[in-house]
C-alpha positions in Angstrom: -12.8 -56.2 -89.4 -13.9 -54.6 -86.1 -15.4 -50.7 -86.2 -16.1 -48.6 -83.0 -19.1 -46.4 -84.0 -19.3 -44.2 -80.7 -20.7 -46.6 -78.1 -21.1 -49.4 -80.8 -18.9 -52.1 -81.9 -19.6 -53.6 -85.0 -18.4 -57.3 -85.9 -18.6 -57.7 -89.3 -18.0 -54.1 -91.6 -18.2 -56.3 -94.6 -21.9 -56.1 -94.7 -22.3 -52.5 -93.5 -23.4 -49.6 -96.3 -21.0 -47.6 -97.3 -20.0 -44.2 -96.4 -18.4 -41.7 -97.5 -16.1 -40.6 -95.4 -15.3 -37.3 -96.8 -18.4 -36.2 -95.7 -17.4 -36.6 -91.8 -17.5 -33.7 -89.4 -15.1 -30.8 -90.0 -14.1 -31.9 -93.1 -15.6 -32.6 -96.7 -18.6 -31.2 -97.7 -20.0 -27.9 -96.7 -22.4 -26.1 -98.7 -20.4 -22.3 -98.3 -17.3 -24.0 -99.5 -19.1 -25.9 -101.9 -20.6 -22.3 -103.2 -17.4 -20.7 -102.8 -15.4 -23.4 -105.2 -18.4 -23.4 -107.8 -17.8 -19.3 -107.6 -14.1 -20.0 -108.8 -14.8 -23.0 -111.3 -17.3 -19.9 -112.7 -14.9 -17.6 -112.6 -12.2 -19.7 -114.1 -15.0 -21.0 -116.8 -15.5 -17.2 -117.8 -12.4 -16.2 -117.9 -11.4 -19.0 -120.6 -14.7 -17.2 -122.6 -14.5 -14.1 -125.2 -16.4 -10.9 -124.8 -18.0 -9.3 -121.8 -17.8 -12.7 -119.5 -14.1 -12.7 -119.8 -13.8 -9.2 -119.5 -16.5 -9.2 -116.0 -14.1 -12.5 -114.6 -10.8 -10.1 -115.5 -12.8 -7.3 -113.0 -14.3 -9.8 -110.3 -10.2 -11.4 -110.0 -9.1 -7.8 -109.7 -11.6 -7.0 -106.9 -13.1 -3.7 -109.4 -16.0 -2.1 -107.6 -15.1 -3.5 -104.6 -13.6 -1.4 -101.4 -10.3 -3.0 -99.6 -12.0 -1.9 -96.1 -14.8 -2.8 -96.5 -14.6 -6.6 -98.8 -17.6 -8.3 -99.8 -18.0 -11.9 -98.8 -18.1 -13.6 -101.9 -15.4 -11.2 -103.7 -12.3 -13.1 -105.3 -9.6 -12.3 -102.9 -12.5 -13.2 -99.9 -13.1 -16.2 -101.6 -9.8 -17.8 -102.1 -8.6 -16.7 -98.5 -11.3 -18.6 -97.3 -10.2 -21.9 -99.4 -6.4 -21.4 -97.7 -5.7 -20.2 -100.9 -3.8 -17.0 -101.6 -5.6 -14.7 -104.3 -2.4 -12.9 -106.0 -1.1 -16.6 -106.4 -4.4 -18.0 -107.5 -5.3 -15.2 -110.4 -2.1 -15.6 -111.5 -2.4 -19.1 -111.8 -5.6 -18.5 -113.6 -4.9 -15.8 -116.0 -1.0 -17.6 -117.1 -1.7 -21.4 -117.5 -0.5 -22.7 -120.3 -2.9 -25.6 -120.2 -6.8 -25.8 -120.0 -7.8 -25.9 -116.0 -10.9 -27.8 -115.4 -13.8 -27.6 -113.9 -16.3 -30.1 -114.5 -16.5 -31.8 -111.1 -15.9 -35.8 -110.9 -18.0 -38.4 -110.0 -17.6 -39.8 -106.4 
């Protein structure tokens, strides 16, 4: 197999290290999203708890404390819009499963 690194062609790829791809530029890891999706694993962790962490997840979904004009960057509904993910749909999603949603992360 032949690979075209930039200005470089390599002959043999069999021997190369590998890499992880996902980790390219534009897309795979970056450490905002990275904090951003540990924010909602948190959220999702708490919310699945009893007492006052369940009840503080409830009020960070539902944006309490926090002012429509003027959003803070890591609320809920900030959050999930900057994921692509729509934060009506998303608490919903969170607070009606029927089935445990996890979050422990998997190995590469």
């Amino acid at each position: 197999m032949i690979l075209e690194i930039g200005d470089f062609i390599v002959g043999n790829t069999d021997k190369l290290p590998q890499i992880d791809m996902s980790y390219d530029v534009g897309k795979g890891y970056d450490p905002i999203n990275e904090l951003m999706r540990a924010i909602i694993l948190r959220t999702i962790d708490d919310y699945n708890s009893t007492g006052e962490l369940h009840d503080e997840a409830v009020a960070y979904m539902f944006g309490e404390g926090v002012d429509e004009d003027d959003e803070y960057i890591f609320s809920f509904a900030a959050i999930c819009r900057h994921l692509g993910l729509d934060p009506e749909l998303t608490r919903n999603t969170i607070m009606t499963t029927k089935r445990k949603i996890s979050t422990r992360r998997r190995a590469a």
